[in-house]
Each structure stands twice: as C-alpha cells, then as structure tokens.
Steps between C-alpha positions, in 0.01 A plus 500: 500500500609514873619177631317341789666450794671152568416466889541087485826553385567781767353284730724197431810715474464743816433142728813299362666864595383498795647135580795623405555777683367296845783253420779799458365669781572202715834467360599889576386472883642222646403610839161364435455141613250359259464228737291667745456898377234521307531658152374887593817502688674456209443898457648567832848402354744806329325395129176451635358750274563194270210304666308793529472513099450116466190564729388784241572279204288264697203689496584690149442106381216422640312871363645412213367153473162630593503780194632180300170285556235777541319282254545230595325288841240767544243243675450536846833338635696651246408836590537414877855326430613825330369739780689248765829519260496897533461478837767315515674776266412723776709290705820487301465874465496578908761215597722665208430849617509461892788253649446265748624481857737298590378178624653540823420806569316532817104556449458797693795656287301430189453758219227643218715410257511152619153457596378625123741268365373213727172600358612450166651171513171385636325557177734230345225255557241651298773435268496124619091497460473638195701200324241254593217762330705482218574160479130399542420724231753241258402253593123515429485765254558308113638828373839462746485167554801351260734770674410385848776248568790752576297743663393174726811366592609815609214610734506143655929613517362831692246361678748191658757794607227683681407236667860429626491887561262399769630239644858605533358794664312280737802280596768742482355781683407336842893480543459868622246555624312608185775732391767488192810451598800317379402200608191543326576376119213601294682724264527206240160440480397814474735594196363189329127623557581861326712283253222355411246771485694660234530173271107449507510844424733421188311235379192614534594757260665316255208246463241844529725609200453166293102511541483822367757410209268239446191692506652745263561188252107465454 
C-alpha cells in the first residue's frame, strides 16, 4: 500500500527551516543592517543565495500547507483564503528567484529583476488577508472551533505587526523624502512581519493536522 504523502508535516518542517536559514543568513552577511535594509537585501550579501532558499522554503510551505488541508475549509472563505495563500506562494517564489535592488539605488537605475521581485513582495498581503478568512472560518464553524485559540492569538500577533508595518513606514519614511535610507529604520519591523507570517503558517498547520487526527478518530 503506497503511503500518502505527509504535506502538514512538510509544511511545518520546510517553515521552521526556513526561519532558520533567515537567521544564519543574517549572521553570514554582516554588511546588512537589519535596522533599516529590508530583508530581500539580505540576498544581496556573499551567502545571499541563503535567503534566496528561505524565500523558496517559504512558499514550498505554504503549497504544502494547501495540499495538507485540501479537505478541509472548502466553504466559500476557505477556498478564497487558500487561493490568496498561493498567491502569496507566488510571491515567495519571484522574491526568491529575482533579487531586489538595493534600496538606495537610484530609481531611474532600477532593474527587471528588481521590479519582479518588488512585485512579489507585494503579494505578501494576500498572505496577511487570508489569515482573517481563516480565522473567521474558526471561529464560527463548530467543526474547528476548539482549535481556534492558537490559530487566534497568532493572527491578532500578525495582524498587530502589520499594522506597525504601516505606521513605521508612515513615520519613518518622511525623514527622506519618501525614500529608504539609513536613517530610515524599518528593517525591524519588517523582519517581525515575515517572522510572523511563517509562525501562523506553523500553527495553522499543526492545529489543521490535529482536526484531521481527530476526524480520523470517528
């Protein structure tokens, strides 16, 4: 009998890779000032091909997390959660294919490469989106609802970073002229945000992985 396929474990694994390697690529280029650069930089650096994976693994997570629960939220903002999520995939897959520009790189000097990966980074917030979909779906669906309190705690976790996102980016930038620079410190915030992203991603998973454990029971 041919085993099935594990992709919550996959899922769970590749994104606590992916963590890691984001943490060791930060240690290996210490040119990158996490203060201010944002993370795609991080690829810039002699290891970057280190980010570049953890942005793969990224997006190998999220495919694999929507393989792992196929069967599972299929109403209406289930389905559109899980289309938003590959998007999102989508996303991981360009920013870890194409590197940024520099952030101070002038805008006329600007390249594909960087524009596609701009592009890419964008579709982070279908990520962002799709957690409230999901979330919803736990809380007033009976079938999910005793594994909603994780699941909860961390989109509220995601939700409060994007909003910082936001208004770090409103405060910070203004100090020139609308431009990174590195007196422009939103890297933090930013790192925290993707942090995060990855996390709900985990634990989404995990408690996806005890439903269906559960299911299996009766």
């Amino acid at each position: 009998m041919k085993k099935k396929t594990n992709f919550g474990n996959i899922s769970v694994f590749v994104g606590i890779l992916a963590i890691i390697l984001t943490v060791i690529a930060h240690f290996v280029n210490p040119e990158i000032d996490p203060s201010w650069q944002p993370i795609s930089e991080t690829a810039l650096g002699n290891n970057g091909w280190l980010m570049n994976i953890a942005f793969l693994l990224m997006a190998l997570s999220i495919i694999s997390f929507i393989m792992q629960s196929r069967k599972c939220y299929t109403n209406i903002g289930g389905k559109i959660g899980k289309i938003f999520l590959a998007i999102s995939a989508i996303g991981f897959l360009l920013a870890g294919f194409f590197n940024t520009d520099p952030a101070i790189l002038p805008q006329e000097q600007s390249t594909t490469g960087g524009l596609i990966h701009s592009i890419g980074a964008g579709f982070l917030f279908f990520f962002v989106i799709a957690s409230l979909l999901f979330i919803w779906i736990f809380i007033k669906n009976a079938n999910y609802k005793k594994y909603k309190t994780p699941i909860l705690l961390m989109t509220i976790l995601l939700w409060v970073s994007e909003i910082y996102v936001i208004m770090d980016m409103a405060t910070e930038l203004p100090k020139n002229n609308g431009e990174l620079g590195p007196n422009v410190l939103i890297g933090w915030s930013g790192r925290i945000v993707m942090l995060l992203c990855v996390l709900w991603l985990i634990t989404i998973s995990l408690q996806t992985k005890k439903y269906k454990i559960e299911i299996i029971k009766y």
